[in-house]
KEVEXLO-346962 format. One record per atom (N, C-alpha, C): x, y, z; residue in one letter. Coordinates in steps of 0.1 Angstrom, whole numbers, plus 5000, padded with zeros to 4 digits. Last residue first. Layout:
# residues N
XYZA/...
//
This chain:
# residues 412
106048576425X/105348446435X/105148496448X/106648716404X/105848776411X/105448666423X/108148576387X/108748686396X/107848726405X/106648346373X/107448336386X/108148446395X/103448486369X/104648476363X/105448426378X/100948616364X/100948536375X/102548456375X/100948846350X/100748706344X/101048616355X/099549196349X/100449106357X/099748976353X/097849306338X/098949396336X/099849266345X/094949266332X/096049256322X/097149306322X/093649296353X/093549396342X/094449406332X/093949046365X/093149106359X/092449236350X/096849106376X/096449016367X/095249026360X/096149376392X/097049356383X/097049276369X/094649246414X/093249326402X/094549376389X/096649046426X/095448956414X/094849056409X/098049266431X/098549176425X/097049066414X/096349376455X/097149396441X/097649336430X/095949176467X/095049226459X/095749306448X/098349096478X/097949006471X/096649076465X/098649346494X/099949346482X/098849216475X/096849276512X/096749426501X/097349376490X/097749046524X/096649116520X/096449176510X/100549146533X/100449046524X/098849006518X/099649366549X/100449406538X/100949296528X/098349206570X/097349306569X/098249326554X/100449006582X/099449006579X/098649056566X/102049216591X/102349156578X/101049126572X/100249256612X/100649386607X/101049326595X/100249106630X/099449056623X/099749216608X/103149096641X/102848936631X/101149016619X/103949296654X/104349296638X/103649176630X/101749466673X/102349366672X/103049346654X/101149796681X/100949716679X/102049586673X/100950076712X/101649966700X/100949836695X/098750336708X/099050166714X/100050136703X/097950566696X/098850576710X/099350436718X/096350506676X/097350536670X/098350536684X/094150216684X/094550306691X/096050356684X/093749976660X/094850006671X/094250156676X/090349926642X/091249976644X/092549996654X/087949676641X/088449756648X/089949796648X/087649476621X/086349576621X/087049666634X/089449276621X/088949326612X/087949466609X/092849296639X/091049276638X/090349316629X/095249356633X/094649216634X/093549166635X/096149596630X/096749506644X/095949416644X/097549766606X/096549686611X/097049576621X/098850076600X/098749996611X/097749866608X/098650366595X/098350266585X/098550136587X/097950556616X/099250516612X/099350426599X/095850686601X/096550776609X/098150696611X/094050486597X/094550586589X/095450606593X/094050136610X/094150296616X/094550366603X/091849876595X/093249916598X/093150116600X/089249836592X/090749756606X/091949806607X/087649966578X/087549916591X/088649856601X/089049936552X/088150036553X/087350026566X/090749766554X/091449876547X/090149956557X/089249516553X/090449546565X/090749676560X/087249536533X/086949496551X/088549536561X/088749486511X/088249616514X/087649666531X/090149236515X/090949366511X/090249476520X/088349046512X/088949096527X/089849216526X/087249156490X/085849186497X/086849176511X/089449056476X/089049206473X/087949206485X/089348766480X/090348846485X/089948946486X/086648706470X/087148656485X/087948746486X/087148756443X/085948816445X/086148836464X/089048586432X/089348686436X/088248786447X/087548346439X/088848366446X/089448536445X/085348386419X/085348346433X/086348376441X/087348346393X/086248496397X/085848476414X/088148146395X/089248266392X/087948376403X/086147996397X/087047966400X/087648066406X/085248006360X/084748086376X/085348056388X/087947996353X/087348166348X/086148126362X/090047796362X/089147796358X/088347886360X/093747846358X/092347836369X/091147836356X/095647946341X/095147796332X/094147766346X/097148166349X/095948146334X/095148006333X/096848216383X/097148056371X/096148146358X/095948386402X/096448456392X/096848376379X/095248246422X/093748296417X/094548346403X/097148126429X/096548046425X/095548116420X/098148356445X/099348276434X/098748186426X/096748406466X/096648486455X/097448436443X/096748206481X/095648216472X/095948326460X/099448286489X/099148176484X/097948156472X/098948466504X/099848526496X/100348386487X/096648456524X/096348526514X/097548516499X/097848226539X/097348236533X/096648296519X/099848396552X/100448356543X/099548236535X/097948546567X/098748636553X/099148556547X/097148406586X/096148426576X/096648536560X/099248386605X/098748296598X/097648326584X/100548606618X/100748606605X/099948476599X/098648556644X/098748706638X/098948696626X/100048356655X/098548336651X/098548446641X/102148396668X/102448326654X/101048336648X/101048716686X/101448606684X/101548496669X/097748896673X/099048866677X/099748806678X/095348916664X/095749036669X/097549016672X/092948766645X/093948726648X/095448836654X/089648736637X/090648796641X/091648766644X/089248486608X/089248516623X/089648636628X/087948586578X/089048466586X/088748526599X/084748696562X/086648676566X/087148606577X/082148636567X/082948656558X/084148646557X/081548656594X/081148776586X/081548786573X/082948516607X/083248646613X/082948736597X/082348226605X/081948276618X/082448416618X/082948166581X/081648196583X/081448266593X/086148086575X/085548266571X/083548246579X/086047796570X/086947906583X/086548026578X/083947736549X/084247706569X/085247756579X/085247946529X/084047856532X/084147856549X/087947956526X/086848136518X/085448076523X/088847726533X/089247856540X/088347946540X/087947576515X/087647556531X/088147646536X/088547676490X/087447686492X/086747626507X/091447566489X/091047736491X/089447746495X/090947336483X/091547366494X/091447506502X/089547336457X/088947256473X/089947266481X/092247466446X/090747496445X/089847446456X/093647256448X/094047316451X/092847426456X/092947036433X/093247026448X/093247096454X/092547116414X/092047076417X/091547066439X/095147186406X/094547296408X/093247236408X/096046826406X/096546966414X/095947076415X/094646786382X/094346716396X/095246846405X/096446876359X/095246926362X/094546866375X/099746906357X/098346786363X/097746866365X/102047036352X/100547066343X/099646956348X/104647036365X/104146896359X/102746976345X/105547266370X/106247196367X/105047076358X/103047406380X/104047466373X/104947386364X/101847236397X/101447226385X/101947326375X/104147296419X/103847106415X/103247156397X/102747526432X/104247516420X/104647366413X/100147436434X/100447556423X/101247556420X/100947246455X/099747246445X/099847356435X/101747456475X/102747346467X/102147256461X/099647676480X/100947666475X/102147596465X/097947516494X/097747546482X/098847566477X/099447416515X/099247296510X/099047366494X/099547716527X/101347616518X/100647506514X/097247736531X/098247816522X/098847776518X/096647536551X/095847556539X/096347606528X/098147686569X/098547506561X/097447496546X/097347926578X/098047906568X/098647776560X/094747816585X/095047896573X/096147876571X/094547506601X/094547676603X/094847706590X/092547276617X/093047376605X/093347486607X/092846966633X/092447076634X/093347126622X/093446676639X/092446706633X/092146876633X/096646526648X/095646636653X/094746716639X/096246186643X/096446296637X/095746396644X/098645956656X/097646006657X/097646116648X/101245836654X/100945876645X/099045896643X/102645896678X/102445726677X/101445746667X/103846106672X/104746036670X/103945916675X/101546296649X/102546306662X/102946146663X/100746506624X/100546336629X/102246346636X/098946776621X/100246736624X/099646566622X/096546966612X/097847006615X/099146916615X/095046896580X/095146866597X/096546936597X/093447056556X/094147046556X/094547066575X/090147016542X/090747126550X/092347016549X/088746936523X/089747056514X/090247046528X/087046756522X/086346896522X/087347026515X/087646526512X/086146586509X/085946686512X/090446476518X/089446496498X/088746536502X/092246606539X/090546576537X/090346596520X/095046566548X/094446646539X/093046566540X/097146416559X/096846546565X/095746646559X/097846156542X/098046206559X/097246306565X/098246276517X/097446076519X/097246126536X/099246536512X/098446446504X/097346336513X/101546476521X/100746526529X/099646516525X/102546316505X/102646236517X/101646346524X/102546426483X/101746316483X/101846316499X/104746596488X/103046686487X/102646576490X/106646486492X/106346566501X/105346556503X/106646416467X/107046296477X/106846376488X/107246646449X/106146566448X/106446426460X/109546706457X/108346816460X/107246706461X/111646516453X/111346506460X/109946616468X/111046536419X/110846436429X/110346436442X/112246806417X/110346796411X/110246676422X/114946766424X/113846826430X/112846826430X/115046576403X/115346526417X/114646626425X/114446726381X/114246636382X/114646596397X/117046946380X/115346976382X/114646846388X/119546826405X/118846886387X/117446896393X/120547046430X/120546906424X/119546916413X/123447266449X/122447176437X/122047076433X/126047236463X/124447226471X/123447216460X/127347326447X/127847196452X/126147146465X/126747476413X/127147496432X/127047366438X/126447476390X/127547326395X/127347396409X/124347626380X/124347456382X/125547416387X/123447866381X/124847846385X/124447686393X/120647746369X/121147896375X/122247846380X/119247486365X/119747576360X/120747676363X/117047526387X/117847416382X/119347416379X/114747646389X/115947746388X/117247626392X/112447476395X/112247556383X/114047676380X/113247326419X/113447316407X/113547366395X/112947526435X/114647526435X/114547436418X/110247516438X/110347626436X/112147596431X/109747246450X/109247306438X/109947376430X/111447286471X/112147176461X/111347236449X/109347506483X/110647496482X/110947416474X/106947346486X/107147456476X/108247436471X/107547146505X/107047126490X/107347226480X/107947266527X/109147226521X/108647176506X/105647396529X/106747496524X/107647406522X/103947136542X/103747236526X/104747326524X/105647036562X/105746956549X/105147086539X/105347226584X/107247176578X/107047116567X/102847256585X/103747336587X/105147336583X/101747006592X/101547066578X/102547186577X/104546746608X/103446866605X/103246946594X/105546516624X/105146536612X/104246626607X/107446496656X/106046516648X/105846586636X/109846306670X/109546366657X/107746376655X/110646466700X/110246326695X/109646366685X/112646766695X/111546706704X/110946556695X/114246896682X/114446876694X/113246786705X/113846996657X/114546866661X/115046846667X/110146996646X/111247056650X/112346956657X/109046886622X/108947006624X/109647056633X/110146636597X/109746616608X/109746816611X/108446556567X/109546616572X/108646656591X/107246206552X/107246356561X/108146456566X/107645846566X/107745966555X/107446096563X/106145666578X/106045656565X/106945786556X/105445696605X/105145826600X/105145756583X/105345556628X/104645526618X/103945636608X/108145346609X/106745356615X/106745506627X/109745406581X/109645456595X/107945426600X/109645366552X/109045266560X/109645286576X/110445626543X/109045606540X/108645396548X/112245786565X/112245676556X/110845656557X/111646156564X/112146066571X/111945946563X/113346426559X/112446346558X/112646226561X/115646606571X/114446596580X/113046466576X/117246666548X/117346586555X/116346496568X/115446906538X/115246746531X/115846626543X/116547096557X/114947056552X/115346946543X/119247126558X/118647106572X/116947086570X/120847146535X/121547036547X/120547066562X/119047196514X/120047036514X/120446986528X/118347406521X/116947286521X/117947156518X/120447576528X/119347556535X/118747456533X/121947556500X/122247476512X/121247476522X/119447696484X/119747556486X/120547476494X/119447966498X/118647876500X/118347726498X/121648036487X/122048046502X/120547916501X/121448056465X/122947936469X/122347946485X/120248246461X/119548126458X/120448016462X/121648476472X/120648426477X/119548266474X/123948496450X/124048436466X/123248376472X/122848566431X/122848456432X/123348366449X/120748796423X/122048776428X/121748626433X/118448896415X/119048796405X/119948746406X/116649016424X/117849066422X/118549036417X/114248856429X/113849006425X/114849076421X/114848626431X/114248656419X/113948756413X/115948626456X/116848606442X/116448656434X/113848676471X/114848756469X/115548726462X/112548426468X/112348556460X/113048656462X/114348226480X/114748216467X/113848366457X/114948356505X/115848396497X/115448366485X/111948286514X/111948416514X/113348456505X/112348006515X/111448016508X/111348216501X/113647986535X/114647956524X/113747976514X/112848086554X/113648186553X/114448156541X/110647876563X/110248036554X/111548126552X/112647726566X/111647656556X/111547816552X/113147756593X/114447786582X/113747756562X/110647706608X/111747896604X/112447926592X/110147466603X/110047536594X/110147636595X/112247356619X/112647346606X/112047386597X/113347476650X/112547476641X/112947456623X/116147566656X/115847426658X/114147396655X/118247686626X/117347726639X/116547566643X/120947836610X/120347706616X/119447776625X/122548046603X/121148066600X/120047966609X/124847966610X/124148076619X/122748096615X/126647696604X/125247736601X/124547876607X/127947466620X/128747566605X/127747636598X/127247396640X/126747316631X/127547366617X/127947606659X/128547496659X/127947396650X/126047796646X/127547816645X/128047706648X/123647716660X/124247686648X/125347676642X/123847786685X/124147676682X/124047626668X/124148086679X/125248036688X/125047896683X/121148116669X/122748136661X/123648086669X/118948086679X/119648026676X/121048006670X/117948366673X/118148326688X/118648226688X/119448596645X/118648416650X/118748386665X/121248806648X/119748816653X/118948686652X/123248716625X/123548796641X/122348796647X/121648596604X/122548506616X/122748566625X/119948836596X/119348696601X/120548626607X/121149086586X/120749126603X/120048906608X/121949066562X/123249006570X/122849036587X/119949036550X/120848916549X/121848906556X/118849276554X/118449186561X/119349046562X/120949416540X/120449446553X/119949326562X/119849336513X/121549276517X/121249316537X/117349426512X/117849326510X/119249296516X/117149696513X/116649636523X/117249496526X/117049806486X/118349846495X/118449756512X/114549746473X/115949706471X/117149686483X/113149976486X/112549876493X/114449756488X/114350146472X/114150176488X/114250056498X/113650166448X/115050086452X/115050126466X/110650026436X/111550126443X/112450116449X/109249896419X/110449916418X/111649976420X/106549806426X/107149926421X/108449976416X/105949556431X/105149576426X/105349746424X/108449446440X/108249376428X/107149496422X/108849576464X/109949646451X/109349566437X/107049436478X/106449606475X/107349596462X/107449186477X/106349206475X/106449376468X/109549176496X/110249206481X/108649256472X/108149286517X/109349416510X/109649356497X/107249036525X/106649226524X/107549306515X/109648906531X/108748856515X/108248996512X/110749026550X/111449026540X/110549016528X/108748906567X/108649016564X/109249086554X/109248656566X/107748736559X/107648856556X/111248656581X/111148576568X/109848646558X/110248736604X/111948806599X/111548766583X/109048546618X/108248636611X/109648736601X/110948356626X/110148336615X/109648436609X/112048446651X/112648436643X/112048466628X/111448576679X/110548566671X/111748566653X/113348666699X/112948546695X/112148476686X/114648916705X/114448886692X/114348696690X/113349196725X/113549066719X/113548996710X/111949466727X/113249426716X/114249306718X/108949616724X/109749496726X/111149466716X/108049916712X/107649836731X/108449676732X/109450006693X/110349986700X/110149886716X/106650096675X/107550156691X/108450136701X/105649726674X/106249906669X/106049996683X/107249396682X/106249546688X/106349656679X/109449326672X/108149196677X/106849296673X/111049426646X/111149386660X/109849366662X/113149296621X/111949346622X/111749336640X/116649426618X/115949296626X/114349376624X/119149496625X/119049476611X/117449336613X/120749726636X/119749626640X/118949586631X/121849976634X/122449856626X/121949746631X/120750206643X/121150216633X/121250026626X/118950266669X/119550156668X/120050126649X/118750556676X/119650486684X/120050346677X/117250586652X/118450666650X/119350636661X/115650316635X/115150406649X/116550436654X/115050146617X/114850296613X/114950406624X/116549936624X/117749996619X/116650186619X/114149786628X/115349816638X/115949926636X/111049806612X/112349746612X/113749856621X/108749926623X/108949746629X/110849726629X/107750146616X/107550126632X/108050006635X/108550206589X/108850276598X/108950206613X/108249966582X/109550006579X/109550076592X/105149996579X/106049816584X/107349896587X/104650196567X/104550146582X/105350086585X/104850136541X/106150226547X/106150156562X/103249876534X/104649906538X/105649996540X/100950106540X/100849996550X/103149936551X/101350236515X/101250326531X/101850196543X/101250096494X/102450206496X/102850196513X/099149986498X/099849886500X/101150006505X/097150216498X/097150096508X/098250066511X/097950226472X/097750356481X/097950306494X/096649986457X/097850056455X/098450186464X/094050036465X/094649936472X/096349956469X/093050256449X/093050266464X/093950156474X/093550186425X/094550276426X/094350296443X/092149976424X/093149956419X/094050046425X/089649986448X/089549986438X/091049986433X/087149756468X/088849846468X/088649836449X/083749816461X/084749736460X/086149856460X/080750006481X/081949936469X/083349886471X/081450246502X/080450176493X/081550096483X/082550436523X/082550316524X/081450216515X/084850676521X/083950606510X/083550446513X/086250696540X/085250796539X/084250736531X/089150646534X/088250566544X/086550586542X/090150826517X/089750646511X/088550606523X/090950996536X/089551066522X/089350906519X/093050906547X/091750916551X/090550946541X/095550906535X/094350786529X/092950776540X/096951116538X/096451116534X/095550986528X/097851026566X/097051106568X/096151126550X/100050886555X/099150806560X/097850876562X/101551116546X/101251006539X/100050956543X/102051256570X/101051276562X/100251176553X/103851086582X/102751116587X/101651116577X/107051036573X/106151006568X/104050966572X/108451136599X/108451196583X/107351146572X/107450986617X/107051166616X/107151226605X/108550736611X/107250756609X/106750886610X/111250796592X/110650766608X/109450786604X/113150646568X/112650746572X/111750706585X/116750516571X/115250496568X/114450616573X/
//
């Protein structure tokens, strides 16, 4: 892979962008963005680009190598998404070549892998939704390659360590739910239930595809059990009246009343692939008043956009927001003002982080909106995805909007 000295100038060249601080990102500026931002990622995060550690097949925490612990499982999953994100939106086999890499840097590099291996699993991790985003990340890497390993891989994932997690709908006093991690007294979280929604969603619509693997189950049983998920977070965790979406119901089934972006994401999320399958117009309903407590009550306090968020799991929360909303702003079948709102939010955080938070010089965004990294500091990888699930999602919706992208399943 190339080092970030080889690719300097690059980044040097999107200063003339900075310069212009009037007006909306524009197509070819955020296209410029996105290039730059995921070379960065490559250059400063993934393992293998750094000529002592060839075959470390691992995004690492820090750029600059400032940390090379690899407990940070999850984000490995996002970041994979980043890359398939770029190759979807160019089809540069750079970003291609990445894939089998990573597939084989996630069991050697899970901090859980020793005790998975005794489960017949290296992927296993004792969070269930690590393995949620990692089964959510093979089935677009399927999509992008068409190889099929990756979609086999993802349905043993959700057969033998996410579905099983749900629990009997007359368990007091959860009713139901996928439990979040399975080492501690079961708490029922938006975290483990909206991506596992997706997921079945998403396994449904590829039904089909080397149907007899022995970890398959027909469309219909997956539509099922998505929609048994969603509902349940649905009736538990979700506010009709505002949209926001609670974090958890803990084990004497109190509910922790608080929101974060990305449950907002996945709840939208699996409201988008639900009305993939079904067409209930109540879902992009839902889905819409769910987006609109994000672009609403969590954006007021900082001017319009989401929080700062510099580091730790907090860092990637608001990407995989963006990379949800954007899945929903792109529906032919949203409602034209709707559409226009949701994009209007993304592009205005596009242009706020491009043209104030994130460094030229490296192409970096370390998570604040209005303040740039120091090019001589390292910064963190969570919010850095962040920052390239952003972009890539403007891309993508001024794509759809100029009629060049259909909001289609390859592009999810």
């Amino acid at each position: 892979m190339k080092r970030l000295f080889a690719t300097f100038a690059v980044y040097l060249g999107l200063i003339p962008f900075c310069a212009a601080q009037e007006g909306r990102l524009s197509s070819e500026e955020a296209a410029k963005w996105a290039d730059a931002m995921d070379q960065a990622l490559i250059d400063n995060f993934w393992g293998a680009s750094f000529p002592e550690r060839p075959d470390r097949y691992f995004f690492n925490k820090m750029s600059r190598q400032a940390d090379l612990g690899t407990g940070d499982y999850w984000p490995q999953a996002h970041a994979i998404d980043v890359i398939t994100d770029a190759y979807l939106r160019t089809k540069d086999d750079k970003y291609r070549q990445m894939f089998d890499l990573w597939y084989q840097g996630m069991p050697r590099f899970n901090p859980n892998a020793r005790q998975g291996r005794r489960r017949g699993d290296p992927w296993w991790n004792v969070y269930v939704d690590d393995m949620e985003w990692h089964c959510l990340a093979l089935v677009r890497v399927y999509e992008a390659t068409g190889e099929t390993r990756y979609l086999n891989k993802a349905r043993q994932t959700y057969a033998d360590w996410i579905w099983t997690q749900w629990s009997p709908e007359d368990e007091e006093p959860w009713h139901g739910g996928i439990t979040w991690k399975t080492d501690v007294a079961k708490s029922k979280n938006a975290c483990s239930n909206g991506p596992a929604a997706i997921i079945a969603a998403r396994l449904a619509q590829f039904a089909s595809v080397d149907a007899s693997n022995a970890k398959n189950k027909s469309a219909a049983e997956y539509q099922e059990e998505a929609l048994k998920i969603y509902r349940w977070e649905r009736k538990y965790l979700w506010d009709s009246e505002t949209g926001a979406v609670f974090d958890n119901m803990n084990r004497e089934g109190r509910i922790g009343r608080f929101s974060l972006s990305y449950n907002q994401g996945t709840f939208i999320g699996a409201a988008v692939e639900l009305f993939r399958l079904t067409k209930d117009p109540s879902l992009l309903d839902d889905a819409v008043l769910t987006a609109r407590f994000a672009t609403g009550p969590l954006s007021r306090r900082n001017r319009g956009v989401l929080s700062d968020a510099p580091d730790g799991d907090g860092g990637l929360f608001h990407g995989i927001f963006f990379r949800y909303l954007a899945n929903l702003t792109v529906l032919p079948e949203l409602d034209g003002d709707a559409r226009q709102e949701l994009t209007d939010y993304l592009l205005r955080s596009a242009t706020v982080m491009v043209r104030q938070g994130v460094n030229p010089e490296t192409a970096i965004y370390a998570g604040r909106w209005r303040r740039p990294q120091p090019a001589n500091e390292p910064s963190a990888l969570t919010p850095h995805l962040t920052g390239c699930m952003l972009i890539e999602a403007a891309c993508k919706v001024m794509a759809a909007s100029d009629g060049n992208g259909e909001g289609s399943a390859a592009a999810q």
